[in-house]
Each structure stands twice: as structure tokens, then as C-alpha cells.
N, C-alpha and C positions, 0 to 999 in steps of 0.2 A: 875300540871305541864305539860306542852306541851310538846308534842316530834317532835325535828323535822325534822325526816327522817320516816315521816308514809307511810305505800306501800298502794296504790288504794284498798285492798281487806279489809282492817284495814279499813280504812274510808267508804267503802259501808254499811262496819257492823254497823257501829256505826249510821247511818241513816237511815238502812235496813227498809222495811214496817211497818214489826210487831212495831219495835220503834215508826215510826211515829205513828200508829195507835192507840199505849199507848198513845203519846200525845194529842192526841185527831183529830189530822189530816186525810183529807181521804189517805187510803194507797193505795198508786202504786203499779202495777201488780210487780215490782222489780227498783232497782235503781242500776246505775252504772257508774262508777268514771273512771275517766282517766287522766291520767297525760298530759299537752300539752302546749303548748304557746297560751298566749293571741294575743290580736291585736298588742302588742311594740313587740314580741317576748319573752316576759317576763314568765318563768313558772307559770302554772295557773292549775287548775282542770276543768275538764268539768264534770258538774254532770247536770246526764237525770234521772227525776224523769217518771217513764215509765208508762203510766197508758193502760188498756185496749180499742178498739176502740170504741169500745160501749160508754166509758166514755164523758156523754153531753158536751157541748161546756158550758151548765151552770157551772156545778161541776168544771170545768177548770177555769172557769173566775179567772180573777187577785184577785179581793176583796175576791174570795175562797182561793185562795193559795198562797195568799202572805205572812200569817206569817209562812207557812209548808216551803216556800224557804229561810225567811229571818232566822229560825231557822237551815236549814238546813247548809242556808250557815256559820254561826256562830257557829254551833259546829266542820264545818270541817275547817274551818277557827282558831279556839282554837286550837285544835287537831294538827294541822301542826306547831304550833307556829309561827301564823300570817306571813308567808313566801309567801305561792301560794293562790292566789285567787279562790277561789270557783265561778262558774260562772255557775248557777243552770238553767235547763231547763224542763218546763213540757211539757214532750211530750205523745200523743199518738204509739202504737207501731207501727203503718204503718206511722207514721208523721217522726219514728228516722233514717230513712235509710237516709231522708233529711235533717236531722240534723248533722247528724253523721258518718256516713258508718260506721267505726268502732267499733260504739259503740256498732252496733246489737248483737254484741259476744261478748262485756264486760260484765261484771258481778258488 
């Protein structure tokens, strides 16, 4: 059953590294969730899958991580009871200040 008033620290957990990495995905140095409006204004998540800078432009590629996002986005997207869109990004960590400013202190 879905909940659906889940708080941003409930949902980083539930996609945290260690998970992904049981999945078999590569795991990001940390991942972090934020509650925000889409492009309509519409409540949405912002999730940055944060990898370190080191991490190749290969290992990033789309055909690498596109089922680690579409998974991503699908369990946080269950989890909230299909209410806010998860709108998942892999970033390097000197890539997230340009993605995010905020994000740099999410957790």
C-alpha cells in the first residue's frame, strides 16, 4: 500500500546506494530527494543520483543508467502513491551545484 504523505528522507532511504548496489546497479557516492514544482508548477521530486567526479562519462552513459533511473523513479513514484513525479538526475558532484544549488546540502 502506498503512503501518501512520504517526507524526502523516507524516500532517499528507500533508494539510498547500498539498495541500488544490491540491485545490481552502479551506486552513487549518495542520492538526494527534494520536494519542488515541476515545469506547470505542479509538486514533483527532484532526485540527483550523485556520483563521484572521477566517475567516466562512460559509466554515466544513458544505456548505463537508464534502468538504475527508471527503477528509481518507480519505486519513488509507488511509495508516494503516484501523486509527485520523480524527476531523477545523474549527476557528478561538481556537475550538482549546476543542477541544483540546493541540492548540495540535501541528503
Amino acid at each position: 500500500m502506498a503512503i501518501a504523505d512520504v517526507d524526502t528522507t523516507t524516500l532517499a532511504t528507500l533508494v539510498e546506494p547500498k539498495r541500488l548496489k544490491q540491485q545490481g546497479f552502479p551506486a552513487p557516492k549518495r542520492v538526494s530527494v527534494i520536494l519542488g514544482t515541476d515545469h506547470t508548477g505542479a509538486e514533483a521530486y527532484h532526485v540527483y543520483l550523485v556520483f563521484p567526479d572521477e566517475t567516466s562519462d562512460d559509466a554515466l552513459a544513458w544505456n548505463k543508467v537508464k534502468a538504475m533511473v527508471r527503477s528509481v523513479q518507480d519505486r519513488i513514484w509507488s511509495e508516494d502513491g503516484h501523486q509527485r513525479w520523480p524527476y531523477v538526475r545523474v549527476v557528478r558532484e561538481s556537475e550538482l551545484l549546476e543542477s541544483c544549488p540546493h541540492a548540495a546540502s540535501e541528503s
